[in-house]
PDB file of N, CA, C and O in Angstrom:
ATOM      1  N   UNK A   1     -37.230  10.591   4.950  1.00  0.00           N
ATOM      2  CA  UNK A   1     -37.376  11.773   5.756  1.00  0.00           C
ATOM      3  C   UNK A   1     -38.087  12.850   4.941  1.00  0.00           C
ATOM      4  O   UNK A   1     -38.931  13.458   5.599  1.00  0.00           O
ATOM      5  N   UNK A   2     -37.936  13.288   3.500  1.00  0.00           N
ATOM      6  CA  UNK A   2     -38.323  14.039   3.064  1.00  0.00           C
ATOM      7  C   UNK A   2     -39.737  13.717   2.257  1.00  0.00           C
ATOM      8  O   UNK A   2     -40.477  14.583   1.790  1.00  0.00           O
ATOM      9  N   UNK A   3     -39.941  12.362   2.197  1.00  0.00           N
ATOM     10  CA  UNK A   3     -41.116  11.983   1.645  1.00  0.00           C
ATOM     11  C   UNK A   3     -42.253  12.314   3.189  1.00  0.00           C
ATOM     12  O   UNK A   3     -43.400  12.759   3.214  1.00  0.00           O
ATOM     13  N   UNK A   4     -41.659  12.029   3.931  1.00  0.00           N
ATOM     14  CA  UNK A   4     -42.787  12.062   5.359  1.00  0.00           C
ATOM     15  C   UNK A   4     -42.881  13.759   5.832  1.00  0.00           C
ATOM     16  O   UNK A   4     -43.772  14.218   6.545  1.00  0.00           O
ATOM     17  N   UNK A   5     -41.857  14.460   5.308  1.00  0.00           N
ATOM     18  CA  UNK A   5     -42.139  16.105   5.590  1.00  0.00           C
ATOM     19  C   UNK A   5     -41.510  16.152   6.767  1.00  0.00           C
ATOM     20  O   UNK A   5     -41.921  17.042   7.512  1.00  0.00           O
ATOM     21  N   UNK A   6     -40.265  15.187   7.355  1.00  0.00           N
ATOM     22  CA  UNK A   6     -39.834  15.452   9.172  1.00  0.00           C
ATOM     23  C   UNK A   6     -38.381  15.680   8.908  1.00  0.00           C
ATOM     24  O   UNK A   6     -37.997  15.780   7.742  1.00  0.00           O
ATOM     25  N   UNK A   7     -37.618  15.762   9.824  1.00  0.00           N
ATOM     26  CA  UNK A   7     -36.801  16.151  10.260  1.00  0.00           C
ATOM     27  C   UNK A   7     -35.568  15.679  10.112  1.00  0.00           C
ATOM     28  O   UNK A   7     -36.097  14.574   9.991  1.00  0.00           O
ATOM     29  N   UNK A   8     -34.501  15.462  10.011  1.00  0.00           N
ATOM     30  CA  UNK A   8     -33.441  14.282  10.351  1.00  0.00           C
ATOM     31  C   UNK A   8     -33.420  14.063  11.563  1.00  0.00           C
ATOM     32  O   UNK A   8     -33.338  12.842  11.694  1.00  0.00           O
ATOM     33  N   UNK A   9     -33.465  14.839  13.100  1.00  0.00           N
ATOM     34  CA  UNK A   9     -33.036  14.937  14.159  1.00  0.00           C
ATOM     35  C   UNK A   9     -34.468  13.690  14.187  1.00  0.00           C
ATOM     36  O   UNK A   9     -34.088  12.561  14.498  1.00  0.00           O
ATOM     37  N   UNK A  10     -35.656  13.791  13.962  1.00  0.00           N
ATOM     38  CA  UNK A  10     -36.995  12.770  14.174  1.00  0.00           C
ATOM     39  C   UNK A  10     -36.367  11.752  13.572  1.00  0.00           C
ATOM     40  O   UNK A  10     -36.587  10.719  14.205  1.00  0.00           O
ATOM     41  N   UNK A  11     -35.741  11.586  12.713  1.00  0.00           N
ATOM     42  CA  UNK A  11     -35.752  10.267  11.894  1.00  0.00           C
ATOM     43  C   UNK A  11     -34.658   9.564  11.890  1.00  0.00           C
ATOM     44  O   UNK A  11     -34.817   8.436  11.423  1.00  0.00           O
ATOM     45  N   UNK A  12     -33.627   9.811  12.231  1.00  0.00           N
ATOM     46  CA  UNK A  12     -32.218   9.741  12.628  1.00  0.00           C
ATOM     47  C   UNK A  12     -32.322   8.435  13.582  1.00  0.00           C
ATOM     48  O   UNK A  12     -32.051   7.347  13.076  1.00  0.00           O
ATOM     49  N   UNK A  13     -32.694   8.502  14.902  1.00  0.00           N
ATOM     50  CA  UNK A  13     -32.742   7.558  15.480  1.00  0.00           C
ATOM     51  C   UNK A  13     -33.808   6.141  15.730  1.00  0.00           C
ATOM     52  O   UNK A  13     -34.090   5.375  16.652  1.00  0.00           O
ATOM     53  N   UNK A  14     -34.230   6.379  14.075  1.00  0.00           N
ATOM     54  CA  UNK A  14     -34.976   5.184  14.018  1.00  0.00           C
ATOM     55  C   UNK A  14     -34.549   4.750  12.864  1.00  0.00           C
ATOM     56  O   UNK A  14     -35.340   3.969  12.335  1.00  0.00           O
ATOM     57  N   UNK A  15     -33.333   5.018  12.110  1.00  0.00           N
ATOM     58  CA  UNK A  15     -32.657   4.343  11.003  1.00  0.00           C
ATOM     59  C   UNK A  15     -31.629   3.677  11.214  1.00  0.00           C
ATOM     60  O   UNK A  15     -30.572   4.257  11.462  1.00  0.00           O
ATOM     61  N   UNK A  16     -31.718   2.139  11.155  1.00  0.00           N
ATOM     62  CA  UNK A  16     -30.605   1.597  10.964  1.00  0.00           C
ATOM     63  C   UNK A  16     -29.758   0.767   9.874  1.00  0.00           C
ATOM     64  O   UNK A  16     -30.390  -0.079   9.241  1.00  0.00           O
ATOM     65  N   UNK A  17     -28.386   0.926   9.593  1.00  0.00           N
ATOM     66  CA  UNK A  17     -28.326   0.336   8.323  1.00  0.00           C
ATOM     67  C   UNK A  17     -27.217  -0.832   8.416  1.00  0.00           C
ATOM     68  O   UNK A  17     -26.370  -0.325   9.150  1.00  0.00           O
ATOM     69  N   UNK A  18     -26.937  -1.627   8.202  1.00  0.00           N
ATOM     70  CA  UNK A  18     -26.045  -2.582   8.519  1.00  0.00           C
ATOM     71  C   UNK A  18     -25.216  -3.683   7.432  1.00  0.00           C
ATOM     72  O   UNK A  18     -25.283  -4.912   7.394  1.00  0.00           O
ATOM     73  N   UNK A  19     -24.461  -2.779   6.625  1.00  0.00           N
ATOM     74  CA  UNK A  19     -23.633  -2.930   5.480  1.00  0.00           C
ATOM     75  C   UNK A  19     -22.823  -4.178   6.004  1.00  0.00           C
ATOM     76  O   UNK A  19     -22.084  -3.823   6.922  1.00  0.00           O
ATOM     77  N   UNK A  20     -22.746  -5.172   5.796  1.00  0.00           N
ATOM     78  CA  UNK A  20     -22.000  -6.665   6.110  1.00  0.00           C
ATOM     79  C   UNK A  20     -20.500  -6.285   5.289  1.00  0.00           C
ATOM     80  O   UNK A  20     -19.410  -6.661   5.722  1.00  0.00           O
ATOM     81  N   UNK A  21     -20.620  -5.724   4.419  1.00  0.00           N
ATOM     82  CA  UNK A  21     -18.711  -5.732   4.035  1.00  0.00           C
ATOM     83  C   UNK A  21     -17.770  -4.433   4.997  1.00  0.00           C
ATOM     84  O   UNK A  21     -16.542  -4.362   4.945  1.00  0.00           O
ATOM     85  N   UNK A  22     -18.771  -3.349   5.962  1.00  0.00           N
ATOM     86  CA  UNK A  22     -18.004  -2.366   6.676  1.00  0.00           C
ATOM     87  C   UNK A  22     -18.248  -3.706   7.677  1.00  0.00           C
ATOM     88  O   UNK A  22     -19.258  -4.362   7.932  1.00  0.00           O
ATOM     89  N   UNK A  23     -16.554  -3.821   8.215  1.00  0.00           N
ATOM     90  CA  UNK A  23     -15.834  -4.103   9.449  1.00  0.00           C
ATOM     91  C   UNK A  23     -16.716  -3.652  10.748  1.00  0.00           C
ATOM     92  O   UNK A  23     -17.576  -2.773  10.802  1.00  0.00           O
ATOM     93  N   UNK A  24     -16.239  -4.523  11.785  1.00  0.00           N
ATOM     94  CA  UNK A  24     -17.569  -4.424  13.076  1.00  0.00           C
ATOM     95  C   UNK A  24     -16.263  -2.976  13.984  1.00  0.00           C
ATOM     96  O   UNK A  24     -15.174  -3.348  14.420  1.00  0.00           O
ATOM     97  N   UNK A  25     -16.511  -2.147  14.035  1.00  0.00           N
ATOM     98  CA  UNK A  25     -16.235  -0.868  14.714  1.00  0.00           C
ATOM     99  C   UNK A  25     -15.943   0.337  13.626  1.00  0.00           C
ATOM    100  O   UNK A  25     -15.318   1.347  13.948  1.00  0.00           O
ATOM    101  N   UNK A  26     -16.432   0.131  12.390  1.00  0.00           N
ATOM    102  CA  UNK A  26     -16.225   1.394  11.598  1.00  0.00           C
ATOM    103  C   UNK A  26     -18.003   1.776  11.391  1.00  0.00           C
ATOM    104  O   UNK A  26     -18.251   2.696  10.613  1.00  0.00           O
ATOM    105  N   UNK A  27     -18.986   1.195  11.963  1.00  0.00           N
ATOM    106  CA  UNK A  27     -19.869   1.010  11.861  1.00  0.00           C
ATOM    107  C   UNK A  27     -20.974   2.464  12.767  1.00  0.00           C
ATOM    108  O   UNK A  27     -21.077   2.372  13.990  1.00  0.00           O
ATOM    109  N   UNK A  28     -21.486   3.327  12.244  1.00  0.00           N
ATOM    110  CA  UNK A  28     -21.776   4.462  13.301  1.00  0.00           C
ATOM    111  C   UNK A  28     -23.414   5.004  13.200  1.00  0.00           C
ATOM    112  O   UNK A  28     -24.133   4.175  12.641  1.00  0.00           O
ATOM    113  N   UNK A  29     -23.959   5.974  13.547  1.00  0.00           N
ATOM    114  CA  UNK A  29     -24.519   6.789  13.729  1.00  0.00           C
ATOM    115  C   UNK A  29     -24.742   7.907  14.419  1.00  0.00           C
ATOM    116  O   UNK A  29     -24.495   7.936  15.625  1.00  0.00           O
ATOM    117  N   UNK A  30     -25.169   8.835  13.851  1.00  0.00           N
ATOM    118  CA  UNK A  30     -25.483  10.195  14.367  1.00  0.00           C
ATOM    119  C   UNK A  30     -23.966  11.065  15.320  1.00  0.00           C
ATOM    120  O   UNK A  30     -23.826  11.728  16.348  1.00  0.00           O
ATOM    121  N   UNK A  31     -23.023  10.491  14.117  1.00  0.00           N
ATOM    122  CA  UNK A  31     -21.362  11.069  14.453  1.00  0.00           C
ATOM    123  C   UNK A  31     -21.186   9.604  15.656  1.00  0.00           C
ATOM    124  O   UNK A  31     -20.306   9.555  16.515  1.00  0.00           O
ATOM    125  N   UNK A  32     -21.743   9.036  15.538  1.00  0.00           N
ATOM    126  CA  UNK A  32     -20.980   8.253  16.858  1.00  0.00           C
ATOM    127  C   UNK A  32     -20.261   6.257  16.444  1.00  0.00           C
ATOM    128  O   UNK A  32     -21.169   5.549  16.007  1.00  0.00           O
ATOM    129  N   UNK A  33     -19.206   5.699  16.542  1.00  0.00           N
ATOM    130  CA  UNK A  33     -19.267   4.706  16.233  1.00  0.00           C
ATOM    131  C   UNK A  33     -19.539   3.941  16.759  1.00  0.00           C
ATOM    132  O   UNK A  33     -18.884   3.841  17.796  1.00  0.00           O
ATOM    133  N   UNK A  34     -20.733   2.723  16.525  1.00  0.00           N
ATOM    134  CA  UNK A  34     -21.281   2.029  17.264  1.00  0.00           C
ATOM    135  C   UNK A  34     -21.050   0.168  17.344  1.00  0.00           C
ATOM    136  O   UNK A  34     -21.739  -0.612  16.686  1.00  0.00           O
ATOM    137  N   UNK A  35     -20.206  -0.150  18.064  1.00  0.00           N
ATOM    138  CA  UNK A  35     -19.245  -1.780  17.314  1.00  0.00           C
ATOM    139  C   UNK A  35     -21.019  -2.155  18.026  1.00  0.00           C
ATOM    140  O   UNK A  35     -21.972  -1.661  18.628  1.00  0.00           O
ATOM    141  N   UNK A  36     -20.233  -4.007  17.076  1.00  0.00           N
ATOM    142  CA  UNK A  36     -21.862  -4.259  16.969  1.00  0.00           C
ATOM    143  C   UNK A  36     -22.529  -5.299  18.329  1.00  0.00           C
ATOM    144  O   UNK A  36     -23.341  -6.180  18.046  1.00  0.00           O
ATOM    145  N   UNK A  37     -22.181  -5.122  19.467  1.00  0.00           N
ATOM    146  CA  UNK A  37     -22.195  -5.949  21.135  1.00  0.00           C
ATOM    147  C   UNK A  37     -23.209  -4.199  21.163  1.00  0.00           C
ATOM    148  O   UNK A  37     -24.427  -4.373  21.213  1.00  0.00           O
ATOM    149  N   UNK A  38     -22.801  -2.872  21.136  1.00  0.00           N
ATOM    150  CA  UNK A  38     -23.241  -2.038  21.373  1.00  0.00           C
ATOM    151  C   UNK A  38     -25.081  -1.877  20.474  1.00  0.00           C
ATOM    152  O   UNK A  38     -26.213  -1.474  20.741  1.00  0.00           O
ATOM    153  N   UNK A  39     -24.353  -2.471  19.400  1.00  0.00           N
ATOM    154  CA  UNK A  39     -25.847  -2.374  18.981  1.00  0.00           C
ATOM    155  C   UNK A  39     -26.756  -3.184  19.149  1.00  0.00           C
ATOM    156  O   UNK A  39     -27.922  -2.873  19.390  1.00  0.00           O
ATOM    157  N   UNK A  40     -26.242  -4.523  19.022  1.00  0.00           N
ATOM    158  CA  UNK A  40     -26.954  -5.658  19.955  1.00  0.00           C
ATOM    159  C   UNK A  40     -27.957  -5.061  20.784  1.00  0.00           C
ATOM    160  O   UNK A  40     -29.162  -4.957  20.554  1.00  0.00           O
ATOM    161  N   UNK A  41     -26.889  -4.444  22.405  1.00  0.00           N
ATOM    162  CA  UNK A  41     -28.051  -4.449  23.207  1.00  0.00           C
ATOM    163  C   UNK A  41     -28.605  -3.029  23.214  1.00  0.00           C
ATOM    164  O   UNK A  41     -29.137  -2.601  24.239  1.00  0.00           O
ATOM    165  N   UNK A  42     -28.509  -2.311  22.167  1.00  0.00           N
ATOM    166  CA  UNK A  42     -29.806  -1.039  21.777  1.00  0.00           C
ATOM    167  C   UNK A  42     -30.743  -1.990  21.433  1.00  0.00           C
ATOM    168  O   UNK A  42     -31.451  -2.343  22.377  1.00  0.00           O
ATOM    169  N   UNK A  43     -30.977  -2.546  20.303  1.00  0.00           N
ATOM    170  CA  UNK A  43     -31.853  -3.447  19.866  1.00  0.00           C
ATOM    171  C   UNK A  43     -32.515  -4.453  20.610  1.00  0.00           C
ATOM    172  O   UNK A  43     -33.745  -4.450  20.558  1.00  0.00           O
ATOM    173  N   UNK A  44     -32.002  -5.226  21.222  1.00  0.00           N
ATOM    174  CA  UNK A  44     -32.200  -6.134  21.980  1.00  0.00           C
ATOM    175  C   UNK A  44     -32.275  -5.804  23.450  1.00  0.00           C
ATOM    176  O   UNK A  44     -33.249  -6.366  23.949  1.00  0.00           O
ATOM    177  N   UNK A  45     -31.804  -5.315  24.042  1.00  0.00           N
ATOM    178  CA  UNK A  45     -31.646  -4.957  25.315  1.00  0.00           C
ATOM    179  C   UNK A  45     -30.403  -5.323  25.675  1.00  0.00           C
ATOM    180  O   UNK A  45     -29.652  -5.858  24.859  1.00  0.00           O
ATOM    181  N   UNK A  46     -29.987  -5.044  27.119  1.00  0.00           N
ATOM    182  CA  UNK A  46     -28.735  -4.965  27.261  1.00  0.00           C
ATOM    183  C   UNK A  46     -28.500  -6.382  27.868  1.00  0.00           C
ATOM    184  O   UNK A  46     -27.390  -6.912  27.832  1.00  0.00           O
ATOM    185  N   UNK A  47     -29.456  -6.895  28.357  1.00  0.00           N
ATOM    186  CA  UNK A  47     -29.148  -8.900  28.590  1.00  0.00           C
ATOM    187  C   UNK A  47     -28.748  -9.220  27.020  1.00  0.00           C
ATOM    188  O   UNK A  47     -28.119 -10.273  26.916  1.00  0.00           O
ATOM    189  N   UNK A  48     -28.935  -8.669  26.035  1.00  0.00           N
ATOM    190  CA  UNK A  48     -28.250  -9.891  24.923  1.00  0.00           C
ATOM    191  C   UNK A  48     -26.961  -8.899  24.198  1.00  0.00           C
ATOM    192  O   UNK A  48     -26.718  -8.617  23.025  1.00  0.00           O
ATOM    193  N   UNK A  49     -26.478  -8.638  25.134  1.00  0.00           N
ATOM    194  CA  UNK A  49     -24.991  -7.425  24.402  1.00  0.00           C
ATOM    195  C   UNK A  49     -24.135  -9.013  24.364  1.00  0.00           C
ATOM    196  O   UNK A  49     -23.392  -8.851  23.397  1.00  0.00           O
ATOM    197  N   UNK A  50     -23.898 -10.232  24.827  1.00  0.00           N
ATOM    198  CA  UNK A  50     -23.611 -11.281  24.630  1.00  0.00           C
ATOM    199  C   UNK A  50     -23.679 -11.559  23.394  1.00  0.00           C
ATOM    200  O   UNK A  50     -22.707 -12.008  22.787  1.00  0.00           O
ATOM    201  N   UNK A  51     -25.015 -11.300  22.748  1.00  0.00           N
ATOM    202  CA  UNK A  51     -25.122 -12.391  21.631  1.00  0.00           C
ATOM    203  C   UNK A  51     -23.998 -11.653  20.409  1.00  0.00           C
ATOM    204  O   UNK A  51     -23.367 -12.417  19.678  1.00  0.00           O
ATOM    205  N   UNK A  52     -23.828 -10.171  20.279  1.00  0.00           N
ATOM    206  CA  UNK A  52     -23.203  -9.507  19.331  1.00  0.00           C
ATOM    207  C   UNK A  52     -22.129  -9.748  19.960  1.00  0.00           C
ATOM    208  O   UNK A  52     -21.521 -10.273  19.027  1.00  0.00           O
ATOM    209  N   UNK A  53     -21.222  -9.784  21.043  1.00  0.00           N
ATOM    210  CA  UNK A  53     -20.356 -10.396  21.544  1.00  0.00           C
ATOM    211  C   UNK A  53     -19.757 -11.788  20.626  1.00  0.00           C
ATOM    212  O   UNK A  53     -18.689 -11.914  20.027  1.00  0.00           O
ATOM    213  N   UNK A  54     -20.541 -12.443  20.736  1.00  0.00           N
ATOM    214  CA  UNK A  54     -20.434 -14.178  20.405  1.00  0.00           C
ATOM    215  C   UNK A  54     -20.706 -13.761  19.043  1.00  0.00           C
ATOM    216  O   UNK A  54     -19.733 -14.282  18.496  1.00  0.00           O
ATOM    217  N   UNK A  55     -21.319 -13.211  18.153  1.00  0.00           N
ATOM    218  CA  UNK A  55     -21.300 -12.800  16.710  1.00  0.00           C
ATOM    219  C   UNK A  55     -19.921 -12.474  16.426  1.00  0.00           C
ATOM    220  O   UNK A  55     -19.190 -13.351  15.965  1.00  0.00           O
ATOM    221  N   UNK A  56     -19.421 -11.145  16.682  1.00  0.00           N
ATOM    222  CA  UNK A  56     -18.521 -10.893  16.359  1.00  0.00           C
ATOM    223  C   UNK A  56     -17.307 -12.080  16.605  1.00  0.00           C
ATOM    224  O   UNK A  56     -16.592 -12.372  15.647  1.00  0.00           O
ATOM    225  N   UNK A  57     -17.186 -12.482  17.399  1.00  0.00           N
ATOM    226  CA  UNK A  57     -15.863 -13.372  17.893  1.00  0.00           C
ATOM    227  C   UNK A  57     -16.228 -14.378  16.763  1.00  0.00           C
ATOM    228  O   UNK A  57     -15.302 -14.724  16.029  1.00  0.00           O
ATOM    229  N   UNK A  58     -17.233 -14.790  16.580  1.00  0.00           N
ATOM    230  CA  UNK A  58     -17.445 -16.500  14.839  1.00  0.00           C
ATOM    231  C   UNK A  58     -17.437 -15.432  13.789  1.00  0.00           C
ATOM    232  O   UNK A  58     -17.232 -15.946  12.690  1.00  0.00           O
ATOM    233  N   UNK A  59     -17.589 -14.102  13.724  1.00  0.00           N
ATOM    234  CA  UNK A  59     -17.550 -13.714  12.653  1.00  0.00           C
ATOM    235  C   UNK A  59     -15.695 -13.651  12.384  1.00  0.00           C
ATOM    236  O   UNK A  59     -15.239 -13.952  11.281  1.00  0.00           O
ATOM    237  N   UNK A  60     -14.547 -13.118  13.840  1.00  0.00           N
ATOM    238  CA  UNK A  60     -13.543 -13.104  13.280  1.00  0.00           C
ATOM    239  C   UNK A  60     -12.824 -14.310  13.318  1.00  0.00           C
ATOM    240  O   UNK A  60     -11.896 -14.165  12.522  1.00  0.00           O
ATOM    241  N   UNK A  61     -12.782 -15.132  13.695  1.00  0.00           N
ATOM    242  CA  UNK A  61     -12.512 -16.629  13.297  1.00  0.00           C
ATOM    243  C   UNK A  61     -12.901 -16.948  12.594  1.00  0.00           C
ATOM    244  O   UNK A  61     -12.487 -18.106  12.552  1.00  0.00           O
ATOM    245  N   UNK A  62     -13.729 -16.759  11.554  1.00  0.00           N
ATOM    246  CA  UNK A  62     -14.261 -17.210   9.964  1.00  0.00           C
ATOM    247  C   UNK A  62     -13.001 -16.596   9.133  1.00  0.00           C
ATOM    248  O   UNK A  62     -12.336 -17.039   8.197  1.00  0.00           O
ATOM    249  N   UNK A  63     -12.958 -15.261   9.955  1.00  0.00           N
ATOM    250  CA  UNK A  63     -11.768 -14.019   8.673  1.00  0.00           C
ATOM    251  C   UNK A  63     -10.498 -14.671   8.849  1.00  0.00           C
ATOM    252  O   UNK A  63      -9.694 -14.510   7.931  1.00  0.00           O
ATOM    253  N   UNK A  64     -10.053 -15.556  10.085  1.00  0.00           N
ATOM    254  CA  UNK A  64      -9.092 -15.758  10.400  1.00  0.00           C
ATOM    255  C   UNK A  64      -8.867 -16.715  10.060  1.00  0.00           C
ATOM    256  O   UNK A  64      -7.676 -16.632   9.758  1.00  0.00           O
ATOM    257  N   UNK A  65      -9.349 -18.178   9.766  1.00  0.00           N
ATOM    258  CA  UNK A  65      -9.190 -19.118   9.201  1.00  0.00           C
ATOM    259  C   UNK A  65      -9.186 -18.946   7.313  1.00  0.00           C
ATOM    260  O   UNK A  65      -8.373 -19.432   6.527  1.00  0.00           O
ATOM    261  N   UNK A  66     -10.431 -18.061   7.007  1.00  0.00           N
ATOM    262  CA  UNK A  66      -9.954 -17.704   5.670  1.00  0.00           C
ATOM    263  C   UNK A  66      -8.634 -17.185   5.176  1.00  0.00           C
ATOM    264  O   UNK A  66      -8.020 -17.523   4.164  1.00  0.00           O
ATOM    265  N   UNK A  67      -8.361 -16.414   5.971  1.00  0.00           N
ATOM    266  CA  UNK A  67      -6.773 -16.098   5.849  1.00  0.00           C
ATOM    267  C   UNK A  67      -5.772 -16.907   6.329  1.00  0.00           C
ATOM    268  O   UNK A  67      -4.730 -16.260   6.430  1.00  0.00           O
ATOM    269  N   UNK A  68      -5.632 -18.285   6.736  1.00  0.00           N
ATOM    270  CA  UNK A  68      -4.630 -19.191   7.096  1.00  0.00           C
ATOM    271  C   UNK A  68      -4.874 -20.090   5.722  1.00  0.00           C
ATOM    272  O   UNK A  68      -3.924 -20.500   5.055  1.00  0.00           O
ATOM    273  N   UNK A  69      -6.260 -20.346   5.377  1.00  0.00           N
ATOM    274  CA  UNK A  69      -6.808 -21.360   4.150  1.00  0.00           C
ATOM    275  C   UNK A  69      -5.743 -20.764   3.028  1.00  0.00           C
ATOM    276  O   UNK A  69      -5.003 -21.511   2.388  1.00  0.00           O
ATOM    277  N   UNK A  70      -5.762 -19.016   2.837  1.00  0.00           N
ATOM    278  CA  UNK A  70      -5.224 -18.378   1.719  1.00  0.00           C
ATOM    279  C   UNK A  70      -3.289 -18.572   1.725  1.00  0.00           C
ATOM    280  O   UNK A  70      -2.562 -18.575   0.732  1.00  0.00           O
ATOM    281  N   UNK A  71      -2.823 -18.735   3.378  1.00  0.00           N
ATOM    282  CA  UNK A  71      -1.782 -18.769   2.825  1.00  0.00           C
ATOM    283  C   UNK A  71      -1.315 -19.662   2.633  1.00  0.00           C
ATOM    284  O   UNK A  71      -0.381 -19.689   1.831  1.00  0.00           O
ATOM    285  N   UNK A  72      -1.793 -20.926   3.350  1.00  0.00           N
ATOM    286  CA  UNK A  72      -1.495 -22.076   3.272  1.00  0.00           C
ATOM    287  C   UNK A  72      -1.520 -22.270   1.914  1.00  0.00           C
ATOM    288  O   UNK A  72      -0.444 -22.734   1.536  1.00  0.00           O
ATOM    289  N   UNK A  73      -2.760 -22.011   0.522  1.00  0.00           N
ATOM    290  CA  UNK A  73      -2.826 -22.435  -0.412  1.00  0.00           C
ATOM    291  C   UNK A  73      -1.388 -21.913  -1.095  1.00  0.00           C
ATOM    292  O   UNK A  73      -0.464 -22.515  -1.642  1.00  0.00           O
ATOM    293  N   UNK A  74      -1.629 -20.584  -0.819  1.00  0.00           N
ATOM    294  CA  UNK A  74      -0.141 -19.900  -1.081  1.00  0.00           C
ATOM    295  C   UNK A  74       0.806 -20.513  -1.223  1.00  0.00           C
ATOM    296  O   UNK A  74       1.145 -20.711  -2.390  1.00  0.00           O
ATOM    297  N   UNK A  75       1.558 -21.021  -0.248  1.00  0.00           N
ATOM    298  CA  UNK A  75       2.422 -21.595   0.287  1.00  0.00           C
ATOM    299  C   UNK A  75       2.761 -23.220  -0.423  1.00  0.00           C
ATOM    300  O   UNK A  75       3.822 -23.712  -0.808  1.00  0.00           O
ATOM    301  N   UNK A  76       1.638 -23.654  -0.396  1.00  0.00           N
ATOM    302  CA  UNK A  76       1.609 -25.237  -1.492  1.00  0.00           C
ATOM    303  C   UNK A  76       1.794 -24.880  -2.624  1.00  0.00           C
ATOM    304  O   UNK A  76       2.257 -25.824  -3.266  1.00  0.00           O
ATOM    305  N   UNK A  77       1.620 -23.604  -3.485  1.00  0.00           N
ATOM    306  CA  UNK A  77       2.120 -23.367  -4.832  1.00  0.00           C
ATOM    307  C   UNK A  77       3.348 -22.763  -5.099  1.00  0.00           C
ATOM    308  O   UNK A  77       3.867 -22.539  -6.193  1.00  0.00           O
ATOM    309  N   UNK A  78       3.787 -22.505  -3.875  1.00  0.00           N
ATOM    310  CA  UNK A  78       4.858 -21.883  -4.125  1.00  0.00           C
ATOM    311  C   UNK A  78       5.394 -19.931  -4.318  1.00  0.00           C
ATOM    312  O   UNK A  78       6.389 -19.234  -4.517  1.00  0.00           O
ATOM    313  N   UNK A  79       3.658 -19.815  -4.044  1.00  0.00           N
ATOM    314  CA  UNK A  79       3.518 -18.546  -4.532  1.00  0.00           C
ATOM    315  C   UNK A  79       3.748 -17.301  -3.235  1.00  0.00           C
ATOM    316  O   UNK A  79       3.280 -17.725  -2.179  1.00  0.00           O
ATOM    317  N   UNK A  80       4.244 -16.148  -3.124  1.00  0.00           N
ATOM    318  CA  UNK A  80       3.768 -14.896  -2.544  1.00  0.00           C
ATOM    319  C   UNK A  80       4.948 -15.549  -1.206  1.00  0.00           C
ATOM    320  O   UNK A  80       5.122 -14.907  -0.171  1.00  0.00           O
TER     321      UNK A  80
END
């Protein structure tokens, strides 16, 4: 913004940033939080608010099986 001499309010809504370790609804811009089916269909249009849909849902069944893998291991050692 300051290398181009503009604005934040100009440049604001053409930045997007998409940190993979922030959680899908802590995720925002311009004060607003944006889960990621919402950003999907900014990007994409609103026929593929599905696909961030279907992202998110394999993304939390990955978290969720990692965390059954962890206690289970847990659990075979005896530990926690």
């Amino acid at each position: 913004m300051r290398a181009d001499g503009g604005k934040y309010e100009d440049v604001a809504p053409l930045v997007w940033v998409f940190p993979t370790e922030i959680p899908d609804g802590q995720w925002g811009s311009r004060g607003v939080i944006r889960p990621l089916p919402a950003i999907q269909a900014f990007i994409a249009g609103e026929h593929e608010r599905t696909v961030g849909v279907e992202r998110l849902a394999r993304r939390r069944r990955v978290k969720a099986l990692e965390l059954l893998e962890a206690v289970l291991d847990a659990a075979r050692k005896g530990t926690g």
